[in-house]
Biopython code that builds the backbone (N, CA, C, O; Angstrom):
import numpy as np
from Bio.PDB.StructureBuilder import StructureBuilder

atoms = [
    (1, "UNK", "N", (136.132, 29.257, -2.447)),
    (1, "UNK", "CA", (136.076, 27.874, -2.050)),
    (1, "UNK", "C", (136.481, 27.711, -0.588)),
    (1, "UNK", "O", (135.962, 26.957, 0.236)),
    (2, "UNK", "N", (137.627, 28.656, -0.391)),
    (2, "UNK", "CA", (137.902, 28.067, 1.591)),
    (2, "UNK", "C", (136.781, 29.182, 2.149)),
    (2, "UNK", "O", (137.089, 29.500, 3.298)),
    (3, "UNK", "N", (136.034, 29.609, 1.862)),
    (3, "UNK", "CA", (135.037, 30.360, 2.688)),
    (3, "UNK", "C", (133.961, 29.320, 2.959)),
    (3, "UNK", "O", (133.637, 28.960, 4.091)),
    (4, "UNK", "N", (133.392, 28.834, 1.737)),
    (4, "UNK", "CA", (132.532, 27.892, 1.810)),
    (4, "UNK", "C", (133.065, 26.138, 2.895)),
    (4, "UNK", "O", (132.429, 25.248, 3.459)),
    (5, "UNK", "N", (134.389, 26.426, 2.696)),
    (5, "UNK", "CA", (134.914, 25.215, 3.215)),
    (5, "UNK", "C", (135.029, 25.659, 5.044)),
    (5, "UNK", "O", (135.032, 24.730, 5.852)),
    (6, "UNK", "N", (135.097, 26.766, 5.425)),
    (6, "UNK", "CA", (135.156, 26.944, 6.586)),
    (6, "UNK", "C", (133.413, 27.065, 7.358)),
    (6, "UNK", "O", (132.971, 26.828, 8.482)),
    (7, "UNK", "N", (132.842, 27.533, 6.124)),
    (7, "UNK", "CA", (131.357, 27.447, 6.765)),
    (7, "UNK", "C", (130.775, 26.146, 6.739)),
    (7, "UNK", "O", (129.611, 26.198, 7.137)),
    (8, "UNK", "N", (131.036, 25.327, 6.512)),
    (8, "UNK", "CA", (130.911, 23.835, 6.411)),
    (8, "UNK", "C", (131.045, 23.330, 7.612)),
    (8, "UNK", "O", (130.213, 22.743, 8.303)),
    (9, "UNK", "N", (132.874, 23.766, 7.963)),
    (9, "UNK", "CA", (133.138, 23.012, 8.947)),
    (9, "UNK", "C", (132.259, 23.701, 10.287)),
    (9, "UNK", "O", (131.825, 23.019, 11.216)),
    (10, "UNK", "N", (132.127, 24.945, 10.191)),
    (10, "UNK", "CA", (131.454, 25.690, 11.290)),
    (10, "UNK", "C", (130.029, 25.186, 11.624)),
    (10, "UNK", "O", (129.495, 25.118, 12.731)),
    (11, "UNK", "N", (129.449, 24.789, 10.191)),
    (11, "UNK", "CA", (127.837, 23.905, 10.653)),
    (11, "UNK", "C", (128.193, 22.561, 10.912)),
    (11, "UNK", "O", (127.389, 21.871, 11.540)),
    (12, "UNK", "N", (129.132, 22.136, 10.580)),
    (12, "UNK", "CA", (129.369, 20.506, 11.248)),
    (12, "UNK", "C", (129.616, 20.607, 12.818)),
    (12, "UNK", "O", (128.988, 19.903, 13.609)),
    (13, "UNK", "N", (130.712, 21.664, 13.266)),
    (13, "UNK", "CA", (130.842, 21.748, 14.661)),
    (13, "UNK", "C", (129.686, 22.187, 15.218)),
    (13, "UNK", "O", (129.700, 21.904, 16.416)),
    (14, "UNK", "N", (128.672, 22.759, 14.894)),
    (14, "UNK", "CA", (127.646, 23.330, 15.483)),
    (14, "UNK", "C", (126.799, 22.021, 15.471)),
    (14, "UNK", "O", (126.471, 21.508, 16.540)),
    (15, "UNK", "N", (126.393, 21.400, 14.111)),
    (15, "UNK", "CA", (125.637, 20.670, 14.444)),
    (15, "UNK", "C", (126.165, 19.368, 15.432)),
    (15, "UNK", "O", (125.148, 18.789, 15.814)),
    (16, "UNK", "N", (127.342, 18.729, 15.960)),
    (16, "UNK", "CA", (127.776, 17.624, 16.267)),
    (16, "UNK", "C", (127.854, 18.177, 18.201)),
    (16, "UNK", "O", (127.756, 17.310, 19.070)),
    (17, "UNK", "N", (128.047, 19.790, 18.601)),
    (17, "UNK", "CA", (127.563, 20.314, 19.675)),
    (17, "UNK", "C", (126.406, 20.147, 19.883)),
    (17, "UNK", "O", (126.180, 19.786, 21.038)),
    (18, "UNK", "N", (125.323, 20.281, 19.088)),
    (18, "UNK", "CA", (123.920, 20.110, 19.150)),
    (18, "UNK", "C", (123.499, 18.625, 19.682)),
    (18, "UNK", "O", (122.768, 18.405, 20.648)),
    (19, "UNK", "N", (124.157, 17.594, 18.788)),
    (19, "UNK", "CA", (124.072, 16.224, 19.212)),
    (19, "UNK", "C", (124.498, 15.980, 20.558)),
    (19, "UNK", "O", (123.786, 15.305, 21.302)),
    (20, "UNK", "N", (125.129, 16.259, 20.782)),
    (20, "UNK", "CA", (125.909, 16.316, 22.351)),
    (20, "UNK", "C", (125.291, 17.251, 23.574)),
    (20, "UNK", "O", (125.827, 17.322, 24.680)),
    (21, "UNK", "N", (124.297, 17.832, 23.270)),
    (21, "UNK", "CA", (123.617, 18.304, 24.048)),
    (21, "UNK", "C", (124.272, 19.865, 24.355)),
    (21, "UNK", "O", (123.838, 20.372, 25.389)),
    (22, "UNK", "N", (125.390, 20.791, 23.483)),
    (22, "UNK", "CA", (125.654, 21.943, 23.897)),
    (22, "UNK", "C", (125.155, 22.785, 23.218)),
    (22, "UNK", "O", (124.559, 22.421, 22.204)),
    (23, "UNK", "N", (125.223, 24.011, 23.510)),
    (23, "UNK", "CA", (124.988, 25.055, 22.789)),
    (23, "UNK", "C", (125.600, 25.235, 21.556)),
    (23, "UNK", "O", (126.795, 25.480, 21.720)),
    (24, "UNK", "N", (125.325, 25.217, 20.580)),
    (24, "UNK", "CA", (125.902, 25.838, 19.442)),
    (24, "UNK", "C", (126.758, 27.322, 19.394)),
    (24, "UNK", "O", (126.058, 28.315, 19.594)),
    (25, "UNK", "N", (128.077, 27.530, 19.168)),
    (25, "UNK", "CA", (128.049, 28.993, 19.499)),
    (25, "UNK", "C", (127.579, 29.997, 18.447)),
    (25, "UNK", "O", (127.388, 29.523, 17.327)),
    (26, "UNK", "N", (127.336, 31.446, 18.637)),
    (26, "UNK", "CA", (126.928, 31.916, 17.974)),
    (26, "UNK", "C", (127.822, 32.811, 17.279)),
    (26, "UNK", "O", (128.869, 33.306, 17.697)),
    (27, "UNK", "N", (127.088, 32.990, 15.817)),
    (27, "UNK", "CA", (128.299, 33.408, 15.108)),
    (27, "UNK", "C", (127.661, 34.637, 14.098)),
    (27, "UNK", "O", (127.061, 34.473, 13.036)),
    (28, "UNK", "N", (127.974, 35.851, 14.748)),
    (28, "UNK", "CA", (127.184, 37.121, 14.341)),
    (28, "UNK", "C", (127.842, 37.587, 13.322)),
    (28, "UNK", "O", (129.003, 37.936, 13.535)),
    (29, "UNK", "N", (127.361, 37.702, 12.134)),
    (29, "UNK", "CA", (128.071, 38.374, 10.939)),
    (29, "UNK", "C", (127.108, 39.669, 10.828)),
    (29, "UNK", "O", (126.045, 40.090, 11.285)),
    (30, "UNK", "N", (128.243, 40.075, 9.847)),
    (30, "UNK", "CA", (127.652, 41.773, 9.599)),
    (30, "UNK", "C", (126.223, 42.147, 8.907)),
    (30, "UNK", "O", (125.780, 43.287, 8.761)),
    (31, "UNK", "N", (125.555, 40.826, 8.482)),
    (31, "UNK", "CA", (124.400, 40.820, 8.417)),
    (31, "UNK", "C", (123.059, 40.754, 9.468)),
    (31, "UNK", "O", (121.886, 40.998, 9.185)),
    (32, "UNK", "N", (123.639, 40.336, 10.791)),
    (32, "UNK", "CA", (122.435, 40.279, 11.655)),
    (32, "UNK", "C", (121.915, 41.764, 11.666)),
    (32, "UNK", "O", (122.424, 42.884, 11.710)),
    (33, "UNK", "N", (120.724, 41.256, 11.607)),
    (33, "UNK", "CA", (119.785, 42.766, 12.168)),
    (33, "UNK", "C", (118.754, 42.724, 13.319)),
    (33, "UNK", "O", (117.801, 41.953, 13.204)),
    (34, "UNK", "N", (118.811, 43.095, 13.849)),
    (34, "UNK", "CA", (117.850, 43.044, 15.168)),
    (34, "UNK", "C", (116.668, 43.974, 14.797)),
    (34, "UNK", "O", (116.622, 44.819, 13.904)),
    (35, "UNK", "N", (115.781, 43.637, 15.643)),
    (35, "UNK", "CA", (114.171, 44.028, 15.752)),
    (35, "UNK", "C", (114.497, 45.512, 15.816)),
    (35, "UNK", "O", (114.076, 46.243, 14.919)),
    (36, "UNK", "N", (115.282, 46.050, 16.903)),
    (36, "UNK", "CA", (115.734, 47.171, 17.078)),
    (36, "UNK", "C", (115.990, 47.966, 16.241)),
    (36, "UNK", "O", (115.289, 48.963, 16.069)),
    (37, "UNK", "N", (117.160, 47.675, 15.462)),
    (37, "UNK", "CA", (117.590, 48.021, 14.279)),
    (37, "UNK", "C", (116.302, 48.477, 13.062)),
    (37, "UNK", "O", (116.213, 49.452, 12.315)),
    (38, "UNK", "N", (115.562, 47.487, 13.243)),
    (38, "UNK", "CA", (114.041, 47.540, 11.864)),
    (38, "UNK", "C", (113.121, 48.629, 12.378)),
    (38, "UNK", "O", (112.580, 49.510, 11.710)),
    (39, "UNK", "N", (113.020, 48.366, 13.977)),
    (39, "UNK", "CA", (111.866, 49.721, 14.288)),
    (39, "UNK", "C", (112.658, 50.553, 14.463)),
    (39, "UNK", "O", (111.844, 51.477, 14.456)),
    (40, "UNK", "N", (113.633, 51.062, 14.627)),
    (40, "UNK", "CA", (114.030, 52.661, 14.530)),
    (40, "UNK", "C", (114.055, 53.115, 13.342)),
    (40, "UNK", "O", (113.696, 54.282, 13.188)),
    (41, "UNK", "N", (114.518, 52.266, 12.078)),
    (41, "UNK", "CA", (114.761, 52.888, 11.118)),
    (41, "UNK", "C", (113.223, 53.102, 10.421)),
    (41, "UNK", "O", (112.915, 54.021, 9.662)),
    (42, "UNK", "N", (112.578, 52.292, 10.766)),
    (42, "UNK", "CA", (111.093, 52.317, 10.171)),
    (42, "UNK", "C", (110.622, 53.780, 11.057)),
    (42, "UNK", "O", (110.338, 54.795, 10.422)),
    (43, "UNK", "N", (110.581, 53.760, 12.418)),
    (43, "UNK", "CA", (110.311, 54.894, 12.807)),
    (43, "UNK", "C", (111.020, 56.375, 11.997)),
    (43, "UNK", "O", (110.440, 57.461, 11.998)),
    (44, "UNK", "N", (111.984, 56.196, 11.528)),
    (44, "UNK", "CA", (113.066, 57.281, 11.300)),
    (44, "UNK", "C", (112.678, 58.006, 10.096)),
    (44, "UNK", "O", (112.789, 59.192, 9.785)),
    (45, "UNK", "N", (112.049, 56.683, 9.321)),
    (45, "UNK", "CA", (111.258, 57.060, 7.641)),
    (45, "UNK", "C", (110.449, 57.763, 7.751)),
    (45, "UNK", "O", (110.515, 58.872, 7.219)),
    (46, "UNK", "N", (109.311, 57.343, 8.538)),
    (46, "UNK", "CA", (107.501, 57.796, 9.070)),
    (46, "UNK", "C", (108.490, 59.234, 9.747)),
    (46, "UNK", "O", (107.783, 60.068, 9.181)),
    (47, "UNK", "N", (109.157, 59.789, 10.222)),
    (47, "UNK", "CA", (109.639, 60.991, 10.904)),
    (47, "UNK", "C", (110.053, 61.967, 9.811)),
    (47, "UNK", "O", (109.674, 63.133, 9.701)),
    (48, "UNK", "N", (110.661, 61.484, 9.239)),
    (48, "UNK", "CA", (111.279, 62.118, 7.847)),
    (48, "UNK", "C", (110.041, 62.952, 6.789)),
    (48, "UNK", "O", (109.749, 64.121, 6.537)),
    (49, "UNK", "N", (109.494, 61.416, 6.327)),
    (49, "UNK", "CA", (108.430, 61.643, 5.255)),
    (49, "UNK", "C", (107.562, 62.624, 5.799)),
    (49, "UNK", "O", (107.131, 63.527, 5.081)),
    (50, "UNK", "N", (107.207, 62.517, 7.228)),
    (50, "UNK", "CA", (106.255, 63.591, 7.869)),
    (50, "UNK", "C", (106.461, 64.865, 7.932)),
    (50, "UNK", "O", (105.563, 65.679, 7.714)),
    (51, "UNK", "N", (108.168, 65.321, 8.364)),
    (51, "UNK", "CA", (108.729, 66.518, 8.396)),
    (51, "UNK", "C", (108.774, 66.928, 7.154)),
    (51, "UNK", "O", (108.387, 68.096, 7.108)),
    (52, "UNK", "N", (109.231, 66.283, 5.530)),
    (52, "UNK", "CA", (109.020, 66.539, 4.005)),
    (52, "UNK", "C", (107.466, 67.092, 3.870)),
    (52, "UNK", "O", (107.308, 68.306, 3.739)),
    (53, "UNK", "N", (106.363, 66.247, 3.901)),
    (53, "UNK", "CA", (104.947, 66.681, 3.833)),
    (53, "UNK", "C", (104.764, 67.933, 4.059)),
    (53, "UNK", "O", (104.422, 68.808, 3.264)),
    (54, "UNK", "N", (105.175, 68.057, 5.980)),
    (54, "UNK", "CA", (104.883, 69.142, 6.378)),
    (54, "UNK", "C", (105.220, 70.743, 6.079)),
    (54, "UNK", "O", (104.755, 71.850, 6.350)),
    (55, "UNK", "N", (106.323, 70.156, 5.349)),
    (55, "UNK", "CA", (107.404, 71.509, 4.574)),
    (55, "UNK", "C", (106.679, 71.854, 3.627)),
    (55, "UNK", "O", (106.004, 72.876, 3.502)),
    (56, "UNK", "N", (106.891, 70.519, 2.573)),
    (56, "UNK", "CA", (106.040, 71.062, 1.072)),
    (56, "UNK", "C", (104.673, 71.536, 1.169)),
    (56, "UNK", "O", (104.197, 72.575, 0.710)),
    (57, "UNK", "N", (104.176, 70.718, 1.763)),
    (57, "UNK", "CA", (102.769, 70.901, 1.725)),
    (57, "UNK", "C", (101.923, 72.424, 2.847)),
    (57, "UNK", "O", (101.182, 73.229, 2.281)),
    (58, "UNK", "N", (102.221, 72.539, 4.363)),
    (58, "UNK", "CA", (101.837, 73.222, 5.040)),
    (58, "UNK", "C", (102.615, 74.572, 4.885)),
    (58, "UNK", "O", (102.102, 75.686, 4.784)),
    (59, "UNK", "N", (103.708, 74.320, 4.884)),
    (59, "UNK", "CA", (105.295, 75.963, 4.928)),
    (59, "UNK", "C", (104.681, 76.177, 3.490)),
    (59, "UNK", "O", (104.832, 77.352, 3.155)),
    (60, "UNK", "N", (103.929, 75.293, 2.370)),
    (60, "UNK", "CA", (104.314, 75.813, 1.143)),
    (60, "UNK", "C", (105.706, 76.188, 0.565)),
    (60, "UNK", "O", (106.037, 77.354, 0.348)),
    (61, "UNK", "N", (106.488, 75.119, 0.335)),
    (61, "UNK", "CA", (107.835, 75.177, 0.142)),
    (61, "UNK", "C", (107.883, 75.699, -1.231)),
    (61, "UNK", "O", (108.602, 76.692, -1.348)),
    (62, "UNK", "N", (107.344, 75.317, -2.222)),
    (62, "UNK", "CA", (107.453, 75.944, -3.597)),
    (62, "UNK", "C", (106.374, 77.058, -4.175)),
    (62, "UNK", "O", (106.087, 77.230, -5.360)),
    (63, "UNK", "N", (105.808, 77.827, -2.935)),
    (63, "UNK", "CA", (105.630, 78.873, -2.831)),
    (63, "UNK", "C", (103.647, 78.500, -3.259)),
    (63, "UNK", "O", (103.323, 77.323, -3.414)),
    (64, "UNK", "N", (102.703, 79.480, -3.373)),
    (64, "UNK", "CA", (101.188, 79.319, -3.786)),
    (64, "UNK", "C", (100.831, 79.605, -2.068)),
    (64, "UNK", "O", (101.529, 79.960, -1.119)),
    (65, "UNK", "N", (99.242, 79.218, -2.240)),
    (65, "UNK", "CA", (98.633, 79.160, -1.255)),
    (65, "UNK", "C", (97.296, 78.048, -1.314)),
    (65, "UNK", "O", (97.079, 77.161, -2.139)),
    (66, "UNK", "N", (96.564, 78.429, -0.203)),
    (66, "UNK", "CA", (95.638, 77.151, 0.127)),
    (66, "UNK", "C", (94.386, 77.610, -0.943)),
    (66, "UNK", "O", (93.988, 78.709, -0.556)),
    (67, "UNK", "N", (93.868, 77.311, -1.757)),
    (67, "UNK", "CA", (92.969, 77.282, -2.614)),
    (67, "UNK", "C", (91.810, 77.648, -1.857)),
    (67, "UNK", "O", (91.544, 76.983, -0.856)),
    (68, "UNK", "N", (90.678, 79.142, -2.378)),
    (68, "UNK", "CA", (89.766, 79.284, -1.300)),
    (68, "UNK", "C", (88.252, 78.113, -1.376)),
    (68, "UNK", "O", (87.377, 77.754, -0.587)),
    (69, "UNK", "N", (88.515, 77.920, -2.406)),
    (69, "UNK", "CA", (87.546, 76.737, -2.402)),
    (69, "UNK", "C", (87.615, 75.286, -1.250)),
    (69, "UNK", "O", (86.638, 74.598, -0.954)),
    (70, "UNK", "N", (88.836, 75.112, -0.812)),
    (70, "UNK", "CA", (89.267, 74.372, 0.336)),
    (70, "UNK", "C", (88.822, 75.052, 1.987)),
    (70, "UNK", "O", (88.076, 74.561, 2.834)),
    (71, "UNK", "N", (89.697, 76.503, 2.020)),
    (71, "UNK", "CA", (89.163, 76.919, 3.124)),
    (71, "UNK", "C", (88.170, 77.820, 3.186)),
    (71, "UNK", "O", (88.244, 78.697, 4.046)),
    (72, "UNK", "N", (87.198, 77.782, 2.406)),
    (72, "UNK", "CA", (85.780, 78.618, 3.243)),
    (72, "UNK", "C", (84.469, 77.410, 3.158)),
    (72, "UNK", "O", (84.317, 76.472, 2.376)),
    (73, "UNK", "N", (83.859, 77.757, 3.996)),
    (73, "UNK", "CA", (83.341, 76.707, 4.731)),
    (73, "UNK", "C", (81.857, 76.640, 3.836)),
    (73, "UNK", "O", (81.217, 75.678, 3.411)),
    (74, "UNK", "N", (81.660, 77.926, 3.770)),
    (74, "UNK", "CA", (80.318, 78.013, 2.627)),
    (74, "UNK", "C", (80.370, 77.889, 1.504)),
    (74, "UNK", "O", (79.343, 77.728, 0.844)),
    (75, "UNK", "N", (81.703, 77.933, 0.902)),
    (75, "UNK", "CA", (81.525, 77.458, -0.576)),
    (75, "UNK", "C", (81.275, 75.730, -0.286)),
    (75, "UNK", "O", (80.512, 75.038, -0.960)),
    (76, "UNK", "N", (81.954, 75.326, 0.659)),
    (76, "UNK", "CA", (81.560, 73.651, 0.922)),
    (76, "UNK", "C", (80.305, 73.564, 1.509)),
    (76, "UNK", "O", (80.057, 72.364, 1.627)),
    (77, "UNK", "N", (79.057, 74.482, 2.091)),
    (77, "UNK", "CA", (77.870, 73.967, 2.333)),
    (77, "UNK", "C", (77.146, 74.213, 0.976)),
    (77, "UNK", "O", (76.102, 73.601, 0.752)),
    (78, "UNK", "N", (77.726, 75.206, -0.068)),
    (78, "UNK", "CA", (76.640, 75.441, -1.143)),
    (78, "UNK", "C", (76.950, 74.388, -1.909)),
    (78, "UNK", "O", (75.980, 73.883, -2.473)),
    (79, "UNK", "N", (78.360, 73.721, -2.181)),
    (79, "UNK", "CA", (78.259, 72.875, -3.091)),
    (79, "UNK", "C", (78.155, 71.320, -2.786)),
    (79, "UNK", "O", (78.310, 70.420, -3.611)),
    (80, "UNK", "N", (77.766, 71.140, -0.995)),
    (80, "UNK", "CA", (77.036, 69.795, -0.385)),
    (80, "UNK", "C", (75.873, 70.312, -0.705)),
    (80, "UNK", "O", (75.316, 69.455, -1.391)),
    (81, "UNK", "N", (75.166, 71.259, -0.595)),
    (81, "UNK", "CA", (73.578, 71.301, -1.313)),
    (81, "UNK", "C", (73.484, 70.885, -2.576)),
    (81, "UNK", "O", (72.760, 69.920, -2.820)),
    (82, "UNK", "N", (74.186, 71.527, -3.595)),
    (82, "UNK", "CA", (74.369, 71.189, -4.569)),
    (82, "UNK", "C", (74.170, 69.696, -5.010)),
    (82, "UNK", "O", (73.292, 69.322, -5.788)),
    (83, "UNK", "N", (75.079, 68.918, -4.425)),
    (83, "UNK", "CA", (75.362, 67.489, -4.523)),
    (83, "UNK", "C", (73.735, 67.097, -3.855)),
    (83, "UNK", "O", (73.202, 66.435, -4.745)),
    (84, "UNK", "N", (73.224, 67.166, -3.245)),
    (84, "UNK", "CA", (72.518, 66.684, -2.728)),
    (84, "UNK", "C", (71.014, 66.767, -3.116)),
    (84, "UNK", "O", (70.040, 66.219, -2.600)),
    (85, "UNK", "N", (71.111, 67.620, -4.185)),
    (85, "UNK", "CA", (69.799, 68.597, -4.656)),
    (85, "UNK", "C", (69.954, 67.784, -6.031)),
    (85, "UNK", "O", (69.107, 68.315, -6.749)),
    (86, "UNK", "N", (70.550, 66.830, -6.746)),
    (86, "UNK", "CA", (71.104, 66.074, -7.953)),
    (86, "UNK", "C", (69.056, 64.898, -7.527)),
    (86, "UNK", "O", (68.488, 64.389, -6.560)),
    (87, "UNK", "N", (68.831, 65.088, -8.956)),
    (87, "UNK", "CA", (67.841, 63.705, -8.409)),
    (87, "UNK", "C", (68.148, 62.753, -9.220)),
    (87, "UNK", "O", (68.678, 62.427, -10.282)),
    (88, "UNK", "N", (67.622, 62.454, -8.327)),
    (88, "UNK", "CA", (68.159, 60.183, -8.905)),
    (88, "UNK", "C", (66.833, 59.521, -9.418)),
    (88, "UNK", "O", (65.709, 59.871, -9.058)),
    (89, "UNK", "N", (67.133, 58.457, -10.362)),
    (89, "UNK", "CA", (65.947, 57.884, -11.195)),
    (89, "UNK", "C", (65.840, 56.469, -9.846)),
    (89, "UNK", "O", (64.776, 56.247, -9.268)),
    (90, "UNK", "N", (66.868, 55.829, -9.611)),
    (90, "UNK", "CA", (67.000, 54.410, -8.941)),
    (90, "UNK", "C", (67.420, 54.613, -7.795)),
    (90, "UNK", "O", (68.306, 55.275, -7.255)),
    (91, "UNK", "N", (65.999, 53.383, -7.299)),
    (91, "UNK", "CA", (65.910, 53.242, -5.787)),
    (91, "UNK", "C", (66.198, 54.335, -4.651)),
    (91, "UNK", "O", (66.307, 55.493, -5.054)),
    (92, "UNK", "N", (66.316, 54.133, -3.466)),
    (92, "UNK", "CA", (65.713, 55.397, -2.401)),
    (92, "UNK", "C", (67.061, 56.383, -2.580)),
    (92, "UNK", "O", (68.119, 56.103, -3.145)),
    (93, "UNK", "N", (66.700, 57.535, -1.963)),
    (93, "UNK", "CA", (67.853, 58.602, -1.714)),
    (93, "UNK", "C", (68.863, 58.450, -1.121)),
    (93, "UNK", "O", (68.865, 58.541, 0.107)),
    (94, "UNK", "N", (70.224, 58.123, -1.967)),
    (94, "UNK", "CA", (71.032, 58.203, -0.958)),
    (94, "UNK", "C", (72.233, 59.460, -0.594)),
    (94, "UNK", "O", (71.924, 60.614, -0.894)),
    (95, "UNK", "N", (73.218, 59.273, -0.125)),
    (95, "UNK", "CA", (74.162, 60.751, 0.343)),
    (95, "UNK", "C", (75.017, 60.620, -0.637)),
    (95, "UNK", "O", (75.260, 59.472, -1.008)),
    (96, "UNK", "N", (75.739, 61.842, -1.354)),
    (96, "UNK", "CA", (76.566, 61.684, -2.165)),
    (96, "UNK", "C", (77.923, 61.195, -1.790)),
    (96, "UNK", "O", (78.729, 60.838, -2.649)),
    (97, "UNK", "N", (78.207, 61.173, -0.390)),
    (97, "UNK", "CA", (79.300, 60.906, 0.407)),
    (97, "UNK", "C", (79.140, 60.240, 1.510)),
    (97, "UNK", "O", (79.356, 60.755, 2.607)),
    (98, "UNK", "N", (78.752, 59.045, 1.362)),
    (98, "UNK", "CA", (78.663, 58.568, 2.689)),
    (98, "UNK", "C", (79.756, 58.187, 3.690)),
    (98, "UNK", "O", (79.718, 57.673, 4.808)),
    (99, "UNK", "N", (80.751, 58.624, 2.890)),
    (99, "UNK", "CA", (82.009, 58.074, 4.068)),
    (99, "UNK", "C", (81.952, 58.981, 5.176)),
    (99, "UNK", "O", (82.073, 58.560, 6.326)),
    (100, "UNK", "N", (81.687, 60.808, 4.789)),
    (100, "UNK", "CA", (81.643, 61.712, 5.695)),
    (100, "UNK", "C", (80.446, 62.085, 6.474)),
    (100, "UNK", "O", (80.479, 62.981, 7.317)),
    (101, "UNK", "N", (78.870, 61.063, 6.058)),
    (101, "UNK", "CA", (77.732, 61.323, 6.616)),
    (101, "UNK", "C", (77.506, 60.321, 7.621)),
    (101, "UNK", "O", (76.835, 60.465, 8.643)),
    (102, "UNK", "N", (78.321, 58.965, 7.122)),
    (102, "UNK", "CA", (78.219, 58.258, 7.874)),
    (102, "UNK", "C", (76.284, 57.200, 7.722)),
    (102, "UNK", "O", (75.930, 56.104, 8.157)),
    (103, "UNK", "N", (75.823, 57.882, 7.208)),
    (103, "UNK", "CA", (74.627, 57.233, 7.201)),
    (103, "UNK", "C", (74.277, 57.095, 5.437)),
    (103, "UNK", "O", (74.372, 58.080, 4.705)),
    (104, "UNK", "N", (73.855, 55.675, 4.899)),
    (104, "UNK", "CA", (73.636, 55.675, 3.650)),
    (104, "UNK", "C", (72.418, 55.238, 2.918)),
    (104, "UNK", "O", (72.468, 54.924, 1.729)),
    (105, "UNK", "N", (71.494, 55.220, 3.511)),
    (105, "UNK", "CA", (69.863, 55.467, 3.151)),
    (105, "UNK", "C", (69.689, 56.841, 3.533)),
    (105, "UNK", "O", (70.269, 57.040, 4.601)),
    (106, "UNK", "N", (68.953, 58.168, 2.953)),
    (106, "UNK", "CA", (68.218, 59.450, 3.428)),
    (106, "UNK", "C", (66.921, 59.075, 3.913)),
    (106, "UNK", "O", (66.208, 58.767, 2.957)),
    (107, "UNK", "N", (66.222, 58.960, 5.211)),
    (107, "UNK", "CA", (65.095, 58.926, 5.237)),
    (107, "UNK", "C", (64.349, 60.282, 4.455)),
    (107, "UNK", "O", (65.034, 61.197, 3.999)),
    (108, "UNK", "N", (62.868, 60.266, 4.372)),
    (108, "UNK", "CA", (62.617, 61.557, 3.284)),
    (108, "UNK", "C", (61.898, 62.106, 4.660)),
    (108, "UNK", "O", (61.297, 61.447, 5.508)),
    (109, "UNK", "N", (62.151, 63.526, 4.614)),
    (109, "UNK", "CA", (61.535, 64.728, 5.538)),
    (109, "UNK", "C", (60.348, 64.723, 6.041)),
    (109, "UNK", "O", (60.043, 64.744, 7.233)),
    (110, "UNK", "N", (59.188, 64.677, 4.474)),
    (110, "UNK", "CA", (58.569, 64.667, 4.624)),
    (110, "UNK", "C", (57.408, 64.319, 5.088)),
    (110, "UNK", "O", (56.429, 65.044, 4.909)),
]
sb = StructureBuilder()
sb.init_structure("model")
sb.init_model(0)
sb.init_chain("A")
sb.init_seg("    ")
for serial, (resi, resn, name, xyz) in enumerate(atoms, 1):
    if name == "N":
        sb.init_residue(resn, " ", resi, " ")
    sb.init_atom(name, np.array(xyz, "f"), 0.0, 1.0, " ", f" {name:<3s}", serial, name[0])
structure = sb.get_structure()
């Protein structure tokens, strides 16, 4: 109750300075947070989570390796042929992936 009773009086003096044309003073509790405060720590996360990724995932922290189906380059052109060699009943040809072709009608070759 005298906490609430002192913050009372603290917005009455503030507001009756205000009327009077002064500054209100300011009254920083252990809650202010500054902009500062939000982007470092936001930066600090994105730094973290990146250095974790990079451990587990690239160092291989819990040990394995990169799957060769990922890194050889021809098992990924035989099985984009693959995908691409699929025929379709409806409407024109399109790419099985267009996010990575970038183009989503096939004109035909021929």
């Amino acid at each position: 109750m005298q906490k609430e009773c002192q913050s009372l009086a603290r917005g009455m003096r503030d507001l009756s300075a205000f009327l009077q044309g002064q500054a209100p003073a300011v009254h920083a509790g252990p809650s202010k947070m500054t902009a500062g405060y939000i982007v470092g720590s936001l930066v600090g996360s994105f730094a973290i989570a990146y250095l974790c990724d990079t451990f587990v995932s690239d160092k291989k922290a819990f040990g394995g390796s990169t799957p060769h189906t990922v890194s050889d380059k021809e098992w990924f052109k035989a099985t984009d042929a693959k995908f691409q060699a699929w025929p379709r009943t409806a409407g024109p040809p399109v790419v099985m992936n267009p996010i990575s072709r970038q183009n989503f009608i096939v004109k035909s070759t021929e």
